[in-house]
N, C-alpha and C positions, 0 to 999 in steps of 0.2 A: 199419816196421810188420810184424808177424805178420798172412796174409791168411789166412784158409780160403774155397778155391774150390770150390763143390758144383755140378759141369758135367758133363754126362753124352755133350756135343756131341767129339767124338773130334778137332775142327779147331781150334774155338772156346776149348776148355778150353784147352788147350794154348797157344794165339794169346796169351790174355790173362794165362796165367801168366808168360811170358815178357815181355809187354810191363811187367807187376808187378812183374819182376825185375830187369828195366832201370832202373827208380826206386827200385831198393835194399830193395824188400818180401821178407822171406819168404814161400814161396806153401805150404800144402799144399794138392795139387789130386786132388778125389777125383770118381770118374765117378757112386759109389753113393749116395743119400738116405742108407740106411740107415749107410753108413760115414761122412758127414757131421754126422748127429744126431750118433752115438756119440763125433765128434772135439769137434766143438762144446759136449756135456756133459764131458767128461776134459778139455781142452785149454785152455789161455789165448790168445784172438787180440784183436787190437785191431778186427778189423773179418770179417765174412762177405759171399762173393757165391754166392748162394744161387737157383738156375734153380728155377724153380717146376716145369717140366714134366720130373721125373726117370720113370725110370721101374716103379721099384721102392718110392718115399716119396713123395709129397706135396711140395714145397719148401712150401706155406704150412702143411702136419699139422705139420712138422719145424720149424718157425720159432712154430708156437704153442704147442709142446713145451717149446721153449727158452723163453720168455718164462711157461710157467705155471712155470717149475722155477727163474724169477729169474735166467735168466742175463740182462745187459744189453749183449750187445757190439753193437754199430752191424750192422745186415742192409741190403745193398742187393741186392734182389730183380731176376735175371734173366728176362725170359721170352721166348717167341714168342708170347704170348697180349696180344691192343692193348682186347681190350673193357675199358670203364669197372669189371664189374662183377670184373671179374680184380684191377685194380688194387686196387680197394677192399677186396677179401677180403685179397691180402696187405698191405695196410696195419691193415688190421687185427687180424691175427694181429702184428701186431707190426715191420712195415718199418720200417726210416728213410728208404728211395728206393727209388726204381723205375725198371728203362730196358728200353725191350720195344727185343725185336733186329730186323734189323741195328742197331747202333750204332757208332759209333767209340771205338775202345777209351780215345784220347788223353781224352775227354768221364768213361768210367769211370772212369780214376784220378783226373780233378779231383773229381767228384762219391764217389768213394769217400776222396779227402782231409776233404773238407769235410764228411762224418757224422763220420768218426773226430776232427777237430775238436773240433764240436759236442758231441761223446760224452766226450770231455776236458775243455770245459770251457776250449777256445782259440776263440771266436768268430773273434778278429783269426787272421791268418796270423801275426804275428809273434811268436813267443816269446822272451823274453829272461831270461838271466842271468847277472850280472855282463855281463862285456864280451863274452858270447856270443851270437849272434840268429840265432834257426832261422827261416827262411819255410817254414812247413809247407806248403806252397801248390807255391812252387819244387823245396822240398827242398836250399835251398841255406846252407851254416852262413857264418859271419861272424863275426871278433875282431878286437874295436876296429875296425869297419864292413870290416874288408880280408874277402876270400872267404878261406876253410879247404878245401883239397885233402885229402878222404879218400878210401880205400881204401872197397870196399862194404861189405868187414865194419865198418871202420872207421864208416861211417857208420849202421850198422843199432842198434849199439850208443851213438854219440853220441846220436843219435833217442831212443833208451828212454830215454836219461838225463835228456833234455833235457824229452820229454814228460809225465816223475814230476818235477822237479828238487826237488829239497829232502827227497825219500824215497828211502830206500834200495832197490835191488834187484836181488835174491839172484840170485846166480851162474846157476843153474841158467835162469831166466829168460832172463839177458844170455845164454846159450848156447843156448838156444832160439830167439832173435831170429838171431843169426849162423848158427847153420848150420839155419833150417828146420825147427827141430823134432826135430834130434837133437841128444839132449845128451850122447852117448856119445864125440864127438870129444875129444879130448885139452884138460882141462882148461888146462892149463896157455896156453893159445892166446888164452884170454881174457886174460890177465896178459898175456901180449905186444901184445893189441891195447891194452888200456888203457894199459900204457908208452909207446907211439906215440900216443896221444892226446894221453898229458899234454905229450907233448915239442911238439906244435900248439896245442895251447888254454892252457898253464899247469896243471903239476903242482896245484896248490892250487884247480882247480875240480872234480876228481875225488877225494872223498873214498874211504877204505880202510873199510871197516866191517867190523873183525875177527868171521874165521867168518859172516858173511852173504853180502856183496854188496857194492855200490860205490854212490854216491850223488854226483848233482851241483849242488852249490852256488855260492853267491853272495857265501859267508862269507869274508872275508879271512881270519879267524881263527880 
């Protein structure tokens, strides 16, 4: 998963980008509202964690920005603020969850799995194709029910494949999932990880789609 973390907490940001990366997310972690809105309009994530108390934007001005301008990525809203009447303003600018701080970080990534989920369109934790099964839940992949040992890149990129499977998608993307958000690292990186995939899962579940991207299937043929 691509994350955008909008944290302005100098301990806390930082805490929870790192706990995000240990479960193979890409994180971009920014401390400004204003540099947040502007990543969250340009940028493709699967998911935002968004502190309401920034101190240059609004988190719920910058989350009802995004939802009048159509963007639809999953928001689970950060705060220190516990009144009812807090909650309900960012839910209704547009949340999908809410967790007032302290929390435990372990509780944020279940509950930021389980919008991004929802937001896909996997109610169940279990994704399957062909003989591959991701527990989106775990984070843990499986062929013909045995576990699959990846690499982080390895797994940031089986994830996106696994999350679209049946649609293609474009390199520049798979590049942005792997390294964070820059796609200026050396192309060719991605071709080496997908080589090492296919030699794990079987060549014939990672389709080539000349000049686009890559796609994963269920197609024998």
């Amino acid at each position: 998963m691509r994350i955008l973390l909008v944290e302005d907490d100098p301990d806390l940001g930082p805490a929870i980008a790192k706990a995000l990366r240990a479960e193979n997310c890409a994180v971009d972690l920014v401390p400004s509202g204003i540099d947040g809105a502007h990543l969250g309009d340009t940028e493709t994530y699967d998911a935002a964690l968004l502190d309401l108390g920034l101190p240059d934007l609004d988190g719920a001005a910058i989350l009802k920005e995004w939802r009048e301008a159509g963007r639809t990525l999953p928001v689970l809203i950060l705060t220190a603020r516990d009144g009812w009447s807090d909650k309900v303003a960012g839910f209704k600018a547009g949340a999908d969850d809410f967790m007032t701080k302290p929390f435990r970080v372990e509780e944020l990534v279940m509950r930021l799995r389980a919008i991004v989920r929802r937001a896909s369109g996997h109610a169940a934790t279990r994704i399957e194709c062909g003989p591959l099964t991701f527990d989106s839940q775990s984070g843990q992949f499986e062929l013909d029910g045995f576990p699959v040992r990846l690499t982080a890149f390895e797994w940031r990129v089986l994830s996106a494949l696994i999350l679209s499977r049946e649609v293609v998608i474009d390199r520049l993307t798979l590049l942005e999932r792997v390294y964070e958000g820059d796609a200026d690292n050396d192309s060719n990186s991605l071709e080496v990880i997908i080589g090492r995939l296919r030699k794990k899962i079987g060549a014939r579940l990672i389709e080539t789609a000349r000049g686009r991207g890559y796609r994963l299937t269920a197609a024998t043929e």
